[in-house]
N, C-alpha and C positions, 0 to 999 in steps of 0.2 A: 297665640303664636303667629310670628307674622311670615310669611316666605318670603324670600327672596326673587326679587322681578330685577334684572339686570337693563330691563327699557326704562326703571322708572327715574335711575340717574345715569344720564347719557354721558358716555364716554368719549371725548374727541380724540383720545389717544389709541383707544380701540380701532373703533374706526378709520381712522389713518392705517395703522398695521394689518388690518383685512385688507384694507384697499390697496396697497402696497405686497401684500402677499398674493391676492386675487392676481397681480399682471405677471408672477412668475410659474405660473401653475400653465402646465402643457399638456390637455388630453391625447391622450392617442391610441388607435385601436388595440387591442390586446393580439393582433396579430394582421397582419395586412394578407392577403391573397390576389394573384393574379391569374386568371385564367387564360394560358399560352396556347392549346390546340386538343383537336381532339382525332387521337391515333390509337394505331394495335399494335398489342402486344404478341408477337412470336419468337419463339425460340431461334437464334441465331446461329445454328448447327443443323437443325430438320424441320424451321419454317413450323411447329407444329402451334397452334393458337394459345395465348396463357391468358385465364383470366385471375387476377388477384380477387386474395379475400378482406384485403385494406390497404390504405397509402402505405409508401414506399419510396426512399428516398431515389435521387438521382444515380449516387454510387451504392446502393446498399446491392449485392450479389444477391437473385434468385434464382433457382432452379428450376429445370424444364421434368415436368413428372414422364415425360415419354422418354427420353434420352438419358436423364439424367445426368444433363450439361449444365453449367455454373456460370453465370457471366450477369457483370455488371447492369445494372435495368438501362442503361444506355443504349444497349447492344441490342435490346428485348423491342424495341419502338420500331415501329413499321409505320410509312405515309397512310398505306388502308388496309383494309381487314378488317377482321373481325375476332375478337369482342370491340367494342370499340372503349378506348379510357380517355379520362380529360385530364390534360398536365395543368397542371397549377402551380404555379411557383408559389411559395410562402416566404413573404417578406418577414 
């Protein structure tokens, strides 16, 4: 029984069609990130400090456990304080 070796007769037409398909192929990361600043998070009604328990979008609304106020994480970004977070954009 004999196998099949596809080196042992060379294809010139193969090879064309890899090479030809090889200059259309575009890697690219499965997600880009930018690291924009690093600021705190407080409540926008009584200043009181928030720290999250994971990422969160730009518009996504969270709430302040002391007040129990609602606002956009926009609203939540302070120049400094404390906890401190790092914005990251995700491209």
């Amino acid at each position: 029984m004999a196998l099949f070796d596809p080196g042992a007769r060379p294809d010139p037409e193969r090879e064309e069609r890899l090479r030809a398909s090889a200059s259309r192929v575009e890697i690219r990361p499965a997600e880009r990130a930018a690291h924009l600043a690093v600021r705190s998070l407080a409540c926008p009604a009584c200043d009181m400090p928030l720290a999250l328990a994971g990422p969160v979008s730009w518009h996504e609304p969270i709430g302040c456990p002391f007040c129990d106020g609602w606002a956009p994480t926009r609203e939540y970004v302070r120049e400094q304080g404390w906890p401190e977070v790092d914005l990251i954009a995700r491209l």
